[in-house]
C-alpha positions as MATLAB code, in Angstrom:
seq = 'XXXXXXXXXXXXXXXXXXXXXXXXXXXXXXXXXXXXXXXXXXXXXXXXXXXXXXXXXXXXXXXXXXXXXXXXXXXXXXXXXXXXXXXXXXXXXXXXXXXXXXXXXXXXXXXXXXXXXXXXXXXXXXXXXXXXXXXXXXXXXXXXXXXXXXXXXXXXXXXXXXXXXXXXXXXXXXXXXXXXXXXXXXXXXXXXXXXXXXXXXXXXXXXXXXXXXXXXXXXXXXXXXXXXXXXXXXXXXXXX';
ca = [
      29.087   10.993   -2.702;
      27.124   14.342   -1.709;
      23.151   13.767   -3.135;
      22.011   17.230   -2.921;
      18.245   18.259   -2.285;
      15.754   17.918   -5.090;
      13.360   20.518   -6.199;
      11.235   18.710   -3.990;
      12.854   18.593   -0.497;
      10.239   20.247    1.047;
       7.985   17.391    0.856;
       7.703   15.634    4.521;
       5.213   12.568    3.978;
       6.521    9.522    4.167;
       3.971    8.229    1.863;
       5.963   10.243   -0.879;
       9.306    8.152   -0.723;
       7.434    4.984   -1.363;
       6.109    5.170   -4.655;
       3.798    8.084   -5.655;
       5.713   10.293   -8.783;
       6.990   13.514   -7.397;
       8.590   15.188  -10.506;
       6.701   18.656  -10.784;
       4.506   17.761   -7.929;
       3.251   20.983   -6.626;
       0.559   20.409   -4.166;
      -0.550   16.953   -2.162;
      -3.639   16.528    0.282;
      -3.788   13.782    2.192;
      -5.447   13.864    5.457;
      -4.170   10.023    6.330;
      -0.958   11.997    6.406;
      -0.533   13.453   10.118;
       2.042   15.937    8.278;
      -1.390   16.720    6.755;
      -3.679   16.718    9.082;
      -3.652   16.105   13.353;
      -6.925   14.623   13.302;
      -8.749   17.632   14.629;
      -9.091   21.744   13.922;
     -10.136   23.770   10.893;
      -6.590   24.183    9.240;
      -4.461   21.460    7.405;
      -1.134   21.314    5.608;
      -0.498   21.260    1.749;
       2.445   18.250    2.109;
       4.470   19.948   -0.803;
       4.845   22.548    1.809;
       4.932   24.847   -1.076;
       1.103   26.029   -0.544;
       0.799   26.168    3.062;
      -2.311   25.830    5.651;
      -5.686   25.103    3.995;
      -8.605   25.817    5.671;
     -11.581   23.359    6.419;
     -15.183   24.752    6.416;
     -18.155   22.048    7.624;
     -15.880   19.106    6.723;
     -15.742   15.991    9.033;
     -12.818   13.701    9.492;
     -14.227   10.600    8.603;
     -13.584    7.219   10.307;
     -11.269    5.946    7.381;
      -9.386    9.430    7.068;
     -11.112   11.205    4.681;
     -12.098   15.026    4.475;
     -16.111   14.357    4.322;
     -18.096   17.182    2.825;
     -21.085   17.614    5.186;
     -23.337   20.281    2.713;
     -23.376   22.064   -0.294;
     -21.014   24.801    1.074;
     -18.364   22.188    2.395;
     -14.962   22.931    1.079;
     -11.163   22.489    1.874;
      -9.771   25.545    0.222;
      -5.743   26.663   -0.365;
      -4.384   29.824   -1.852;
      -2.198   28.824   -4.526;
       1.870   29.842   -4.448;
       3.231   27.430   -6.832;
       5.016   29.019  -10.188;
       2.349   28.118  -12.593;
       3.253   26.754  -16.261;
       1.022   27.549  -19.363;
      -1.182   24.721  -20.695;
       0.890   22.022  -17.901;
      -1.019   20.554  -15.686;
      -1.564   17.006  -14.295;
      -4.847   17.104  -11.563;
      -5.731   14.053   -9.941;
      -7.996   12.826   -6.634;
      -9.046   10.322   -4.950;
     -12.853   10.636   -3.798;
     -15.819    8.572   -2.564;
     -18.758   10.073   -4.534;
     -22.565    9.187   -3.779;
     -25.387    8.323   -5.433;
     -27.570   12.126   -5.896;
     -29.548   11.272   -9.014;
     -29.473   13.364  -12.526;
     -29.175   16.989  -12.820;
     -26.582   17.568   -9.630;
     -22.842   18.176  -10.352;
     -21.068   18.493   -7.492;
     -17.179   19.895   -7.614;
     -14.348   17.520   -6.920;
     -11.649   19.760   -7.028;
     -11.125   22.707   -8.944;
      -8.416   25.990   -9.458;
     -10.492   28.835  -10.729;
     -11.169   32.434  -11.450;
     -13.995   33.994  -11.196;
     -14.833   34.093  -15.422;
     -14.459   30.238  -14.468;
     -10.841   30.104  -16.415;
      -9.094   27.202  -14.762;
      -9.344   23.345  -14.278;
     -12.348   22.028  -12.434;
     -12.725   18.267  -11.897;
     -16.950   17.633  -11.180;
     -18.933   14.428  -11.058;
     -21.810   14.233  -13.427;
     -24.804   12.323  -13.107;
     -26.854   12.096  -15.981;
     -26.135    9.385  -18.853;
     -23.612    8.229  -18.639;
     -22.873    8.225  -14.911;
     -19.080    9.973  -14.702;
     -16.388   11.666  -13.493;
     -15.983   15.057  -16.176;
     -13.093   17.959  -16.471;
     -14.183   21.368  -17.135;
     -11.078   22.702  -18.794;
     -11.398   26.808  -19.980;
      -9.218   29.089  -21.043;
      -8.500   31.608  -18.500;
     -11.395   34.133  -19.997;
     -13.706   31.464  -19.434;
     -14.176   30.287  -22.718;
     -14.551   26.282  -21.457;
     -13.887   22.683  -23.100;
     -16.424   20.638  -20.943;
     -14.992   17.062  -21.447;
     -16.642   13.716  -20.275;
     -13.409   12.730  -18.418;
     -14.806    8.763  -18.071;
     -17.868    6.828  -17.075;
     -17.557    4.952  -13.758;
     -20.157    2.565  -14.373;
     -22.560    4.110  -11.199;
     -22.465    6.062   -7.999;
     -21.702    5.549   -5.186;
     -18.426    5.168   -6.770;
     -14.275    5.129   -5.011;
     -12.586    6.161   -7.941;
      -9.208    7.727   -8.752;
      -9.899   10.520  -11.197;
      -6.899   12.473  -13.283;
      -6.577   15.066  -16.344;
      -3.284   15.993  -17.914;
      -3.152   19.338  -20.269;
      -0.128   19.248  -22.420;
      -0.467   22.349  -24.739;
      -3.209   21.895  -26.450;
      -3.523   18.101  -25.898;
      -6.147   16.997  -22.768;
      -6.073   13.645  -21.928;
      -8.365   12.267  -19.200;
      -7.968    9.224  -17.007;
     -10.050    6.745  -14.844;
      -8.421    4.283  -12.335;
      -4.686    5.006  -14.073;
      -6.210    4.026  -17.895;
      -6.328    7.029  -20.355;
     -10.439    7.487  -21.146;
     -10.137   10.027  -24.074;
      -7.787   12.836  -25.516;
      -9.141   15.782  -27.200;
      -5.982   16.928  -29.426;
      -6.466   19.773  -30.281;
      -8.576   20.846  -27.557;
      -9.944   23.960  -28.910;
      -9.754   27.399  -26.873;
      -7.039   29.468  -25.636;
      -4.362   29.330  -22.862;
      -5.204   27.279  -19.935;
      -3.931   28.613  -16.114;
      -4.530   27.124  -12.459;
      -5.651   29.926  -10.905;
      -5.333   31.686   -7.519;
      -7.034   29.231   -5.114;
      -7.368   25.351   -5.043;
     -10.752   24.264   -3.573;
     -12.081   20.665   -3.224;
     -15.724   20.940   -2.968;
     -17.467   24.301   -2.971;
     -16.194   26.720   -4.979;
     -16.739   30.493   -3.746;
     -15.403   32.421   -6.298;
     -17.210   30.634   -8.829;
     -20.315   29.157   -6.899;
     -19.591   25.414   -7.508;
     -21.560   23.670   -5.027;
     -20.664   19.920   -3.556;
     -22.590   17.513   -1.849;
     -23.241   16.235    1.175;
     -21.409   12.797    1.761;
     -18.356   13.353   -0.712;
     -14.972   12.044    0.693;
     -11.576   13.341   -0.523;
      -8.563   10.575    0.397;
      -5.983   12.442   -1.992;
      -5.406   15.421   -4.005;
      -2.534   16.016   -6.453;
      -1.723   18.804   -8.609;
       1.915   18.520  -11.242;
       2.851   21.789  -13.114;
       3.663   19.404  -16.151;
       1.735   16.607  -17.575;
       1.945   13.258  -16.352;
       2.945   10.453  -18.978;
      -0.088    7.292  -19.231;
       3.044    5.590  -17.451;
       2.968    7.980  -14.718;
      -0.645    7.998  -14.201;
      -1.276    4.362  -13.469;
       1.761    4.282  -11.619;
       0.261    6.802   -8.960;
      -2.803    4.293   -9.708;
      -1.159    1.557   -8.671;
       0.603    3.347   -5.651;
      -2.973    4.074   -4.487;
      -5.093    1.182   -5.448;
      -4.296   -0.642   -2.120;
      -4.255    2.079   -0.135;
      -7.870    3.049   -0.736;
      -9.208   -0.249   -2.088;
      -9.772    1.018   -6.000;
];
């Protein structure tokens, strides 16, 4: 029998053949990964191969792997080249988030313009203390969605939003949170850079002291099945 490659043959991590959902996967970050990242430098690798080199600005490696944001200006930034769909999209991290206190709401990871059309994931820190999607149409015009309480900060937490036309559903730790169906607003895009921490384009500071493990990105949205299993892929990995 002659398998031929899949749509996703460019992918090089090994973590990838044991477990994590690859269908539509269209970017992966995951400095663990050597393939991702040697451990030293500015630059690191988009594992889809698909997006290329990233570049690092005032980010340490921490001791358990992690891409540690060292000030408000941190970032890990990518320009994007994947074919983007319409209105499917499946965004996901894993982060270590700390305690800052009310009225600071650092991004997590975001794909924006500069009218803030896009998908940005942020951690919000008034009541209730959560993880929340900022979902806009690509003029701007935004659904700002609670995407789940996490209880409190400092918080590990695997984070994820799916858009499926005009249904968003948002997920913490692999269980579904809320759907907003329909979710109001016009079409929805990633747009032409994928940043995890500060935003330039758009001025969306971090925080000092925020670790990104893992960062996914699907040009289709992930089934609740899907979800938790990436969840449960990851759970052990990270101790979720």
């Amino acid at each position: 029998m002659i398998i031929l490659p899949s749509v996703n043959s460019g992918i090089t991590s090994s973590s990838l053949r044991k477990g994590l959902i690859t269908n539509g996967l269209v970017f992966h970050l995951d400095p663990s990964d050597p393939a991702c990242y040697s451990g030293s430098g500015t630059s690191c690798n988009d594992l889809t191969s698909i997006n290329g080199v990233g570049t690092l600005s005032n980010i340490t490696f921490s001791a358990d792997k992690a891409f540690q944001m060292n000030s408000t200006t941190s970032r890990v930034f990518f320009n994007r080249n994947y074919t983007n769909i319409t209105n499917s999209h499946t965004f996901m991290f894993v982060a270590e988030i700390p305690f800052t206190g009310p009225a600071f709401y650092p991004n997590i990871m975001s794909s924006l313009n500069e009218n803030f059309g896009g998908v940005t994931l942020y951690s919000f820190q008034d009541a209730p203390q959560a993880i929340s999607s900022y979902i806009s149409e690509d003029s701007g015009n935004a659904l700002d969605e609670i995407l789940g309480s996490v209880g409190s900060f400092p918080v590990k937490v695997l984070a994820a939003c799916t858009i499926s036309d005009t249904t968003l559903k948002n997920y913490i730790n692999g269980i579904l949170m809320n759907t907003s169906s329909p979710r109001g607003g016009g079409n929805v895009n990633a747009q032409s850079n994928i940043t995890f921490g500060y935003d330039l384009g758009t001025l969306f500071t971090t925080i000092a002291n925020i670790k990104i493990y893992n960062g996914l990105i699907y040009n289709r949205p992930l089934s609740d099945a899907e979800v938790f299993q990436n969840y449960s892929f990851l759970k052990s990995k990270y101790g979720l």
